[in-house]
C-alpha positions, 0 to 999 in steps of 0.5 A: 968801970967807965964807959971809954968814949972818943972826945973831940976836944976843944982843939980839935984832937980826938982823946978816949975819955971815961965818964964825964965830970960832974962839971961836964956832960957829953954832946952826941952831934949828928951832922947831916948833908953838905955840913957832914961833909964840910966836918969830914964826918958824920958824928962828934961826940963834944964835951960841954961844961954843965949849963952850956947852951946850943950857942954855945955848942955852935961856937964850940963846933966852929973851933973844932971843924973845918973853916969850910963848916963855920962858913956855911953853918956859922954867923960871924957871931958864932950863931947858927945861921937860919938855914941850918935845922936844929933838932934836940932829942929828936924834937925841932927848935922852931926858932933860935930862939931856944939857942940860949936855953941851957941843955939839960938831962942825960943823952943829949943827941943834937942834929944839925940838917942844913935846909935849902929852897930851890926852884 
């Protein structure tokens, strides 16, 4: 028996879902500060087809959330801007240079922390 998860799907509209294909995988998404509110939550769960990247995951939250969301976290391109911290399992991508990397492995849990300076 599969274990019944909500899905965000590509429109936007929320679906109980078993266990992933083989063709897809699940993405737990944690939005932090000004994005969680942006998105009006604080948690998604995306599916991805196999082989898909944090670019692409990037695009896909431009699809599913607020206009407001893509405005501050998203390039006209679909790119993560510079301010927005990306930490994959836990650890930091340093650049985005790693938003091409395919994402690989079992759970995979990406937060997004937009990052500010101040004075």
């Amino acid at each position: 028996m599969g274990v019944q998860r909500s899905v965000t799907t590509p429109m936007g509209r929320q679906q109980r879902t078993g266990e992933p294909d083989s063709a897809s995988f699940i993405v737990k998404v944690l939005l932090m500060g000004e994005l969680k509110r942006l998105a009006g939550r604080r948690e998604l769960l995306l599916e991805l087809p196999v082989g898909s990247t944090v670019h692409a995951l990037a695009s896909e939250l431009g699809r599913v959330c607020d206009p407001a969301f893509g405005r501050l976290a998203l390039s006209k391109e679909g790119d993560l801007q510079s301010h927005v911290a990306v930490f994959l399992n836990g650890a930091q991508l340093e650049s985005m240079d790693g938003l091409p990397a395919p994402l690989t492995g079992g759970d995979i849990e990406l937060m997004l922390v937009p990052m500010y300076e101040g004075g």
